[in-house]
C-alpha positions in Angstrom: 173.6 -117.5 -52.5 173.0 -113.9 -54.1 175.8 -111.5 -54.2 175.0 -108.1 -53.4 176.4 -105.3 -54.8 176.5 -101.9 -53.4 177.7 -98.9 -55.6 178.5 -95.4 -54.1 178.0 -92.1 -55.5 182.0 -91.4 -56.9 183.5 -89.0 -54.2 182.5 -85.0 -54.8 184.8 -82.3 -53.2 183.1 -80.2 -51.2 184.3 -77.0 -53.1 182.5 -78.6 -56.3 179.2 -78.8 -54.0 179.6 -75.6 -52.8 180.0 -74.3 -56.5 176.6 -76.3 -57.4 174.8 -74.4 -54.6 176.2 -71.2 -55.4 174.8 -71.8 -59.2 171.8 -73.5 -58.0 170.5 -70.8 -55.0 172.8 -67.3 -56.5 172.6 -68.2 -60.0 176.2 -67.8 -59.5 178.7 -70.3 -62.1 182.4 -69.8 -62.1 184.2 -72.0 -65.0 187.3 -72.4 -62.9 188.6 -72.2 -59.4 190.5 -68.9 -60.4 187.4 -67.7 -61.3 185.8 -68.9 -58.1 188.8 -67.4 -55.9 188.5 -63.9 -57.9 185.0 -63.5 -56.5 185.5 -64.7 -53.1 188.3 -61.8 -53.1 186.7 -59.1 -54.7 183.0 -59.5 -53.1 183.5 -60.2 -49.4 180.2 -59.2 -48.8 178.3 -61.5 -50.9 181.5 -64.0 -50.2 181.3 -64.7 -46.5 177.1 -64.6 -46.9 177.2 -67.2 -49.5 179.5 -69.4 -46.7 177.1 -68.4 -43.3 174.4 -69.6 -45.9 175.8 -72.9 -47.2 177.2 -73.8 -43.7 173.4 -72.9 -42.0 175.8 -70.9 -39.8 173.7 -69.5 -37.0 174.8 -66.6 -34.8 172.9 -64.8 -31.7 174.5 -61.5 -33.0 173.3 -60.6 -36.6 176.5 -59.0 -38.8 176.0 -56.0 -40.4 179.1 -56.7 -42.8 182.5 -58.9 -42.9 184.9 -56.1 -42.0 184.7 -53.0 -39.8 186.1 -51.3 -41.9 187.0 -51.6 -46.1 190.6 -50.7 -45.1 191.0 -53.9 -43.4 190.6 -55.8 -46.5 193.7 -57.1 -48.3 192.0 -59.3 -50.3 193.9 -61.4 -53.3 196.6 -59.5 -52.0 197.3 -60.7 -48.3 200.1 -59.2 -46.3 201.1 -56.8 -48.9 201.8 -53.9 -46.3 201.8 -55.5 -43.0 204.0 -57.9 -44.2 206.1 -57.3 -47.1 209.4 -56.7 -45.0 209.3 -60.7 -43.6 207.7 -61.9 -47.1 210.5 -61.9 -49.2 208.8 -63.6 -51.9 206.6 -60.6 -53.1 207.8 -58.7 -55.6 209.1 -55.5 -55.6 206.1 -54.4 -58.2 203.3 -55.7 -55.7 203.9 -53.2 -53.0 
């Protein structure tokens, strides 16, 4: 009687996936998840495209950009207005 054997491919996280496609259809490579994080805060644009893309998110509306307006974004900082007086953990230098 033969034993078979099956081997799997080791577990990826999808994140590391994601960061192959963004490298791979972009030409986009980030050496850490900081790195990774920086841009997905300080490019929204080319952030939440990259995601609709990867996902093959379809929509019957096309977007014309990720927020209405550029005042809306709080990006890397989130709350820092709206929210500072229930957030006690922000600093006083990060208003």
């Amino acid at each position: 009687m033969a034993i078979i054997t099956q081997t799997t491919a080791p577990h990826r996280p999808q994140i590391r996936l994601y960061q192959e496609w963004l490298q791979a259809s972009r030409g986009l490579s980030f050496d850490s998840y900081d790195a990774l994080w920086q841009w997905s805060v300080t490019d929204l644009d080319a952030f939440w495209q990259s995601i609709w893309d990867y996902f093959d998110l379809q929509s019957p509306t096309p977007h014309s950009a990720v927020l209405a307006d550029a005042r809306m974004a709080v990006a890397g900082r989130p709350c820092r207005r709206y929210c500072q007086a229930s957030a006690p953990y922000f600093a006083a230098s990060d208003a």
